[in-house]
C-alpha positions in Angstrom: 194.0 97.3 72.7 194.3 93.6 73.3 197.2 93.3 70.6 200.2 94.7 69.8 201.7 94.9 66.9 204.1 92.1 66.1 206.9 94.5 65.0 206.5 96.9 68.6 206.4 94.2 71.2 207.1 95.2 74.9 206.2 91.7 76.1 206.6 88.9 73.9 205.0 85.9 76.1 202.1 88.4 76.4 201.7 88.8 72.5 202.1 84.6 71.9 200.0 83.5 75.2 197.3 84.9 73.3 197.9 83.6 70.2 198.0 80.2 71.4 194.7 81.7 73.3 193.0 82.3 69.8 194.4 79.6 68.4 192.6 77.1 71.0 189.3 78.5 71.1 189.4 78.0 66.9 190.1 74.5 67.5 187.7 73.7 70.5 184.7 75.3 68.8 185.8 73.0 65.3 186.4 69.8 67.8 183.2 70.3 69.6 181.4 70.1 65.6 183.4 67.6 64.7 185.4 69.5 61.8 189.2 69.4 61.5 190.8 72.4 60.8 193.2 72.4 57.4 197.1 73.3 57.3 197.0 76.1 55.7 200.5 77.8 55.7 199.9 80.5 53.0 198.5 84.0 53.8 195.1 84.6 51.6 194.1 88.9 51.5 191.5 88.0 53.9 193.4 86.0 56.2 195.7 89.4 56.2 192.7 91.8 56.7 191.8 89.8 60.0 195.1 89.9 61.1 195.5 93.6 60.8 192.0 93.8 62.6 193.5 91.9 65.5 196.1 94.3 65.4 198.8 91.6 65.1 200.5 93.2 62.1 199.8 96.8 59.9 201.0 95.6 56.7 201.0 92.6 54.9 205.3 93.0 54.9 205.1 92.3 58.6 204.1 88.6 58.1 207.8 88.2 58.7 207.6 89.6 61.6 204.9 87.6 63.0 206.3 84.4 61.8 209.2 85.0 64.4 207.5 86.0 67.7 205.0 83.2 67.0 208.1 80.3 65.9 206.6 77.0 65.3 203.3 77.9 65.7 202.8 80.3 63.2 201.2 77.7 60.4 198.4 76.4 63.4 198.2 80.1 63.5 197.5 80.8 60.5 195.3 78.0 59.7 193.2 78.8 62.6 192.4 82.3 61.1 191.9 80.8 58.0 189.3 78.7 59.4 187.8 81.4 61.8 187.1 83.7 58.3 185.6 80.7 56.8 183.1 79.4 59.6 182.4 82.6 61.1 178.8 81.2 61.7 180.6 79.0 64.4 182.2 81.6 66.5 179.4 84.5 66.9 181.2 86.7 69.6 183.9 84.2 71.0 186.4 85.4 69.2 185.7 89.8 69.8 187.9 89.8 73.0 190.7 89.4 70.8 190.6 91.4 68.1 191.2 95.1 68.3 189.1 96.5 65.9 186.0 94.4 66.9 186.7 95.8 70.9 186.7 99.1 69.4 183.6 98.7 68.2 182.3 96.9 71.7 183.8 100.7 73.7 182.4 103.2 71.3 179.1 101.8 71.9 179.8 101.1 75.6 180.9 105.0 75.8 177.4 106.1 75.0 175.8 104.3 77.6 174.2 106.2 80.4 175.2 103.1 82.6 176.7 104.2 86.0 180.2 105.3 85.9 182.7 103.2 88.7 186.5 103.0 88.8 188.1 99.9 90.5 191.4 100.1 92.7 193.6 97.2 93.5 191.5 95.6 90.8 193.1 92.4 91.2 191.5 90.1 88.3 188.5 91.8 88.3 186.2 90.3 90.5 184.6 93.2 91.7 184.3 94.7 88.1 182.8 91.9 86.9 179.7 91.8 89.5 179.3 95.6 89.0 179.2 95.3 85.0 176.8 92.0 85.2 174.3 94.6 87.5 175.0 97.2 84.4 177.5 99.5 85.8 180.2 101.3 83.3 184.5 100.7 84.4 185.7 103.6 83.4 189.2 102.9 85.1 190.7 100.0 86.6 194.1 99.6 88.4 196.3 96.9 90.0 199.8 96.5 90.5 200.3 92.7 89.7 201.3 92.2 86.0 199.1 88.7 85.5 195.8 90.4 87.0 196.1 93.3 84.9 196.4 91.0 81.8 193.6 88.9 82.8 191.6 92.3 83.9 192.0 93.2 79.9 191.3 90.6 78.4 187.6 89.6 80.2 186.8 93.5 80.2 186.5 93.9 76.3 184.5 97.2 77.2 187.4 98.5 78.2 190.3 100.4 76.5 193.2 98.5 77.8 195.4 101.8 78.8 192.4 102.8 81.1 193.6 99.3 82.9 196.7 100.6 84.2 199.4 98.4 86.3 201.0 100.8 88.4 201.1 101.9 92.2 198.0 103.8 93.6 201.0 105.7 95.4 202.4 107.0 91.9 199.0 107.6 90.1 197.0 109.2 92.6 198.0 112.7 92.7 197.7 112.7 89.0 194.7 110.8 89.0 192.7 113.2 86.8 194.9 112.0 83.9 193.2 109.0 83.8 189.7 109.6 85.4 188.4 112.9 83.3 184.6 112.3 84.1 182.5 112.3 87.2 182.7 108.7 88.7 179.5 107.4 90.5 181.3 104.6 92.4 185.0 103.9 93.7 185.7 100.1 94.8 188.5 98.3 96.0 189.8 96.4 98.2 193.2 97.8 99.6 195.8 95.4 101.0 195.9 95.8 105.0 198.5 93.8 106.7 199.0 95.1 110.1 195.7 94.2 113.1 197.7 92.9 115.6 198.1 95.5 117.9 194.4 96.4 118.0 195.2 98.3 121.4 197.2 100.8 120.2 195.9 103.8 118.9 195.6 104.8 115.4 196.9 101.1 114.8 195.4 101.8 111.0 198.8 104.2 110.4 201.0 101.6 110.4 203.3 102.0 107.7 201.8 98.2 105.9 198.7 99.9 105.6 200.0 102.7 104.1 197.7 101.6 100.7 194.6 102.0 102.7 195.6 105.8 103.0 196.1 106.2 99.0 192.6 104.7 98.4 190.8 106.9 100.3 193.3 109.9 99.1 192.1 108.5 95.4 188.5 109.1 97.2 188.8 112.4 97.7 190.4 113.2 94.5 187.2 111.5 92.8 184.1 112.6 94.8 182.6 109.9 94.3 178.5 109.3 95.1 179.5 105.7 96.9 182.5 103.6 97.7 182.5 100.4 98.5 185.8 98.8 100.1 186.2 95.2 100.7 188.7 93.7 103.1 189.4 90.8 105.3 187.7 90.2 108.9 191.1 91.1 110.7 190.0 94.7 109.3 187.4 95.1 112.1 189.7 95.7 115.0 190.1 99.3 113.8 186.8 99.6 111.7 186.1 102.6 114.4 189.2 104.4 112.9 188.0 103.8 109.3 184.5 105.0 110.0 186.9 107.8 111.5 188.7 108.7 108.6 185.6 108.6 105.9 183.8 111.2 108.0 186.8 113.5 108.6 186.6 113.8 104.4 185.9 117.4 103.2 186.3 118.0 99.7 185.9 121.2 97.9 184.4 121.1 94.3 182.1 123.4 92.3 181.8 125.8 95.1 180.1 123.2 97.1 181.4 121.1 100.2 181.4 117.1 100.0 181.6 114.9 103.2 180.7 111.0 103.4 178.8 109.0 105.9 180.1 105.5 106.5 178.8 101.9 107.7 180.1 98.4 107.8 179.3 94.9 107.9 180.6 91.3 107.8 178.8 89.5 105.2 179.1 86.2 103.9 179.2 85.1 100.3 177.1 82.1 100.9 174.0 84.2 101.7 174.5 85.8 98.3 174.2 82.7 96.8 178.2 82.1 96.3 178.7 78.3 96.6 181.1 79.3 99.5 181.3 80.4 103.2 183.5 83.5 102.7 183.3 86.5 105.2 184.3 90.3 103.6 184.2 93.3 105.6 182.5 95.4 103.5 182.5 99.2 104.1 179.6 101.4 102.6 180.1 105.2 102.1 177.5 107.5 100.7 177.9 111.5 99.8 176.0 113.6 101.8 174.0 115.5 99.0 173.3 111.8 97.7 172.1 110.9 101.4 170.3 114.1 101.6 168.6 114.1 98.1 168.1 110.0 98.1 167.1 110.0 101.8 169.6 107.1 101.8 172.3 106.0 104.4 175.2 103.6 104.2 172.9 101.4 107.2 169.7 101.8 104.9 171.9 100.6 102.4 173.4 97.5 104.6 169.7 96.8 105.4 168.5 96.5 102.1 171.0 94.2 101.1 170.8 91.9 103.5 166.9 91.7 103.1 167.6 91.0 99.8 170.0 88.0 100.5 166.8 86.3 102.6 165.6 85.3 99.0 168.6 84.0 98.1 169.3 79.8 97.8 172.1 78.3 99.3 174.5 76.2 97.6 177.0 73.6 98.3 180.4 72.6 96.9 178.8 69.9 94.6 176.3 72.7 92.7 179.9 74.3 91.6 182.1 71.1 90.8 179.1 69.5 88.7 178.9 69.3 85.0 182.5 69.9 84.4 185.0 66.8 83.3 186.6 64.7 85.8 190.4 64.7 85.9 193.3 62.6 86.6 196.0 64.6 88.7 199.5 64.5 87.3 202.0 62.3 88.6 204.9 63.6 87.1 206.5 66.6 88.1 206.7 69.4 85.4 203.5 68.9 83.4 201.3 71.4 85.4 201.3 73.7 82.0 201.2 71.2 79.4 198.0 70.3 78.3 196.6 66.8 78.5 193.4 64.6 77.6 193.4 63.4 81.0 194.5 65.8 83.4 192.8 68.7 81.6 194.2 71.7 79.4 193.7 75.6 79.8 190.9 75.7 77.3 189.2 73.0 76.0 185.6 71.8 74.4 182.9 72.1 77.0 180.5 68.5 76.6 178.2 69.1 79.5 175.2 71.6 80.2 176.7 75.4 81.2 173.7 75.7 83.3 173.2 72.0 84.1 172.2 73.1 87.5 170.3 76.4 89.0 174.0 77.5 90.6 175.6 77.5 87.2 172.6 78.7 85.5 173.2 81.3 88.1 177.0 82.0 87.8 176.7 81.9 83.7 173.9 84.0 83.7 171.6 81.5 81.5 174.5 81.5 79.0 175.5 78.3 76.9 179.3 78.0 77.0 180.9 76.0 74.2 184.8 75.8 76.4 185.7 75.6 79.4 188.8 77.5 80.9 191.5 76.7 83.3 190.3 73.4 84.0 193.7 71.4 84.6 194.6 69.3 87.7 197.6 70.1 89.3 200.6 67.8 90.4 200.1 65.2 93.1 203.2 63.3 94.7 202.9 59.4 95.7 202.3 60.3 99.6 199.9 63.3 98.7 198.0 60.7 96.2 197.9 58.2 99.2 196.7 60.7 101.7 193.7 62.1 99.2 192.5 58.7 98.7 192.8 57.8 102.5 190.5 61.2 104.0 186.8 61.3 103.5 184.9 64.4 103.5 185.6 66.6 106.3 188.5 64.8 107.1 191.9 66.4 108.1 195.6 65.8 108.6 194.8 64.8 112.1 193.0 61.6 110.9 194.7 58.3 112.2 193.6 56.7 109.2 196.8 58.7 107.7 198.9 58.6 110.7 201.7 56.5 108.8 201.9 59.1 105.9 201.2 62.1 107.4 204.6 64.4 106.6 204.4 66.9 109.1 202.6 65.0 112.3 205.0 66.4 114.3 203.5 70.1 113.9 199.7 68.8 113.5 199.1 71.9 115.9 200.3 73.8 113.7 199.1 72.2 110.3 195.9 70.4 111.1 194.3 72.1 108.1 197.6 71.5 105.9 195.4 67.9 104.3 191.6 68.4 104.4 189.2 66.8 102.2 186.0 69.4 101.3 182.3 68.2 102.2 180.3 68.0 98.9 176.9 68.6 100.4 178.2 71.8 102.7 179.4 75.3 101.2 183.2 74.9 100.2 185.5 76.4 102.8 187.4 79.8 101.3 189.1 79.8 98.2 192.3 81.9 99.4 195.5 83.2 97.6 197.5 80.9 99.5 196.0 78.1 96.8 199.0 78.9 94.5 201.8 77.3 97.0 199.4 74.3 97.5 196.0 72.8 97.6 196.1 70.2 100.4 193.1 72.0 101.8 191.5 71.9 99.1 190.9 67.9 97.8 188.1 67.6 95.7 185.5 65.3 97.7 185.1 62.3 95.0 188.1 63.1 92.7 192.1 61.6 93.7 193.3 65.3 93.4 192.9 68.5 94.4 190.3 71.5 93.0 191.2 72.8 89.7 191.4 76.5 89.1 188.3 76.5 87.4 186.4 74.9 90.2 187.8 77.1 92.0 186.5 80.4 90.3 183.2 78.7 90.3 182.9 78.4 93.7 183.8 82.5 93.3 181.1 82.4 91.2 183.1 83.5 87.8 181.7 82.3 85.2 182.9 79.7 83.2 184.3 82.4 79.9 186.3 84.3 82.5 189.6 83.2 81.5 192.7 83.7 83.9 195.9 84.4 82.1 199.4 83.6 83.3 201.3 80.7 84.5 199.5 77.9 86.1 199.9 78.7 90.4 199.5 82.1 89.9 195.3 81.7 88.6 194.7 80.3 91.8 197.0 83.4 93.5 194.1 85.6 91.1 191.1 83.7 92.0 191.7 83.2 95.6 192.2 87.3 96.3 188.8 87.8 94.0 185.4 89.1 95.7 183.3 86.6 94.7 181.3 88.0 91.8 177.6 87.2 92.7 178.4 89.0 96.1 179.7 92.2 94.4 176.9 91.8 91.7 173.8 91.8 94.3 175.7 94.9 96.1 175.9 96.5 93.2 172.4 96.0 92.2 171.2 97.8 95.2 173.3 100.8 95.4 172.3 101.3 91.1 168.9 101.9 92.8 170.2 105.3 93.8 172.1 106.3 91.0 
């Protein structure tokens, strides 16, 4: 469940980040109807039923309890439920995602579906999962090794009980991985770290110990059988995409009395023809079970075919379709104040004034969906000679431009770091959103703004929508967001291969 019980902890700055989660959405929904919520430090019955159906406390005796994890926010708490149990006519579903009894409620019901069955490796924040469960596919297990992802994985995938999202190492998991899988899959996806193309040349170059991962994923394949996988990786991949294909088809897996084997295809494909605000190439590998190729009279290039055919039909959008309708910021100019929240340089949620689906790329990316908040919408820290140089670069402009000679920090190395500054066109797809967003965002300056892209912007040009909230400290949302597959991309995938399931 999202909540543990405030007496049981086993992460405390888990347990109060959402609090202060709950408590905000309370207040944003009240601020954006005008109403200001009461101080309302005493505990009514009901305001202790909701808080056992969050899952915060058991009994009313554990008030105490809760009163010291939370410290001096416990009355705002408080006051917030108070509020929430009074205006429930307000808040509709907004609040479900944190309360364990209503997400109960949101998996029993998910557990009878006949939707498609996937599991998602090296999840990450869920990027993947989210595309597959917008085209009506079931997660029925999810796993990552980074803490914050896992978190953030939870908490957007309500559908999900949150010990079947499991942060631990494929390595340790996969010989057991019946003990978390105990139902025929459909689908595996993932995206399994690869560090080591250098050395195309050499053979067998994909057995280098870094991409030792690679060779858990596809053991987890054949422990699952799946119908399809689907792997994602980065264009480096293709120097040994022959020894890939290789390993798929050497596959033989015993089950049922029958024997299992895979055929295999790949292609580069970029997110901008999938209607991704962003030119973003994936290697994405296709592999289909033979008594699903037989029976279907599908291949992994049928497959391939169809998706691109589909993509012909699909607009293209620039940078400005993602950073519109969303409130200009101010970047901080003093060091330290990336995590507090601020009327002018933004705040992790806050109200939401303009149209969700102002445009046809947000209409897109929210799926039609009016969103009262926004999330992760906070500028991040800007020194004097960083301020200096974003103002100075127009669009398309980079730390080779004399009009910042003067300024320029590392001109010495501009060899090295001409794409250290660069100020993003507006009118072209944004360049790709990348993990390394967390140590900086000088290649990354908003085109109008004096600062660079906010996390949000950035998981809208990943096509998130704008209720997918990232959890954890500030840098590491754009570490999540930046190692996402956009979610449009894996949705249209997805809707194709459903056509065979």
């Amino acid at each position: 469940m999202i909540f543990e019980n405030a007496t049981r902890l086993t992460s405390k700055e888990e347990f109060v980040e959402k609090i202060l989660i709950y408590i905000r959405l309370v207040e944003v929904i009240a601020e954006r109807d005008k109403i200001i919520i009461p101080q309302t430090p005493t505990t009514s019955k009901e305001v202790v039923k909701e808080l056992q159906d969050m899952g915060v406390i058991e009994e009313e005796t554990e008030l105490t309890d809760l009163k010291r994890v939370v410290g001096n926010e416990y009355t705002r708490f408080i006051s917030s439920v108070a509020f929430y149990i009074t205006h429930k006519q307000l808040y509709g579903d907004y609040l479900d995602r944190l309360n364990n009894k209503k997400r109960k409620e949101i998996q029993a019901k998910e557990a009878k579906s006949k939707n498609p069955k996937m599991v998602d490796f090296f999840a990450g924040a869920g990027g993947l999962s989210c595309g597959f469960v917008q085209a009506g596919f079931r997660v029925c297990f999810a796993n990552d090794f980074e803490d914050v992802c896992v978190r953030t994985f939870r908490f957007n995938h309500p559908e999900l009980p949150s010990k079947n999202v499991l942060k631990e190492d494929i390595r340790k998991i996969v010989d057991n991985i019946e003990d978390f899988v105990d139902e025929d899959v459909d689908i595996v996806v993932g995206g399994p770290p690869c560090q080591s193309f250098s050395s195309a040349n050499q053979r067998r170059i994909i057995d280098d110990p870094r991409n030792e991962l690679y060779k858990y994923y596809i053991e987890a394949i054949k422990k699952l059988c799946p119908k399809f996988v689907v792997m994602e990786n980065v264009k480096g991949m293709l120097s040994v995409a022959s020894q890939v294909v290789e390993d798929y088809k050497s596959i033989r897996i015993e089950k049922n009395g029958k024997e299992y084997s895979y055929d295999v295809s790949y292609r580069l494909l970029n997110s901008v023809n999938f209607g991704v605000a962003q030119s973003r190439e994936r290697l994405i590998y296709l592999a289909i079970r033979n008594d699903v190729i037989d029976s279907k009279r599908i291949t992994p290039e049928i497959l391939f075919q169809k998706i691109e055919k589909a993509c012909e039909k699909n607009p293209h959008y620039n940078l400005q379709a993602a950073l519109e309708y969303i409130k200009p910021l101010d970047a901080p100019r003093i060091k330290g104040l990336t995590e507090v929240d601020d009327e002018k340089t933004g705040m992790k949620i806050d109200v939401n004034t303009y149209d969700s689906c102002g445009n046809p790329y947000l209409a897109s990316i929210n799926a039609g969906r009016e969103i009262p908040y926004v999330f992760n919408h906070k500028a991040r820290y800007c020194s004097d000679v960083n301020y200096e140089i974003f103002k100075r670069l127009g669009q398309g402009e980079d730390a080779t431009n004399p009009k910042i000679a003067d300024i320029m920090p590392y001109a010495r190395r501009n060899g090295i770091f001409k794409d250290k500054y660069f100020k993003l066109y507006a009118d072209r797809p944004c360049r790709t959103i990348t993990a390394h967003l967390k140590m900086d965002c000088l290649s990354h300056i908003h085109p109008f703004q004096i600062r660079s892209i906010t996390p949000r912007e950035a998981a809208r040009v990943q096509s998130f929508p704008d209720d997918y909230l990232f959890l954890g400290a500030y840098l590491k949302t754009y570490m999540q967001i930046g190692n996402a597959v956009p979610v449009l991309m894996a949705k249209q995938i997805a809707n194709i291969i459903k056509k065979y399931l």
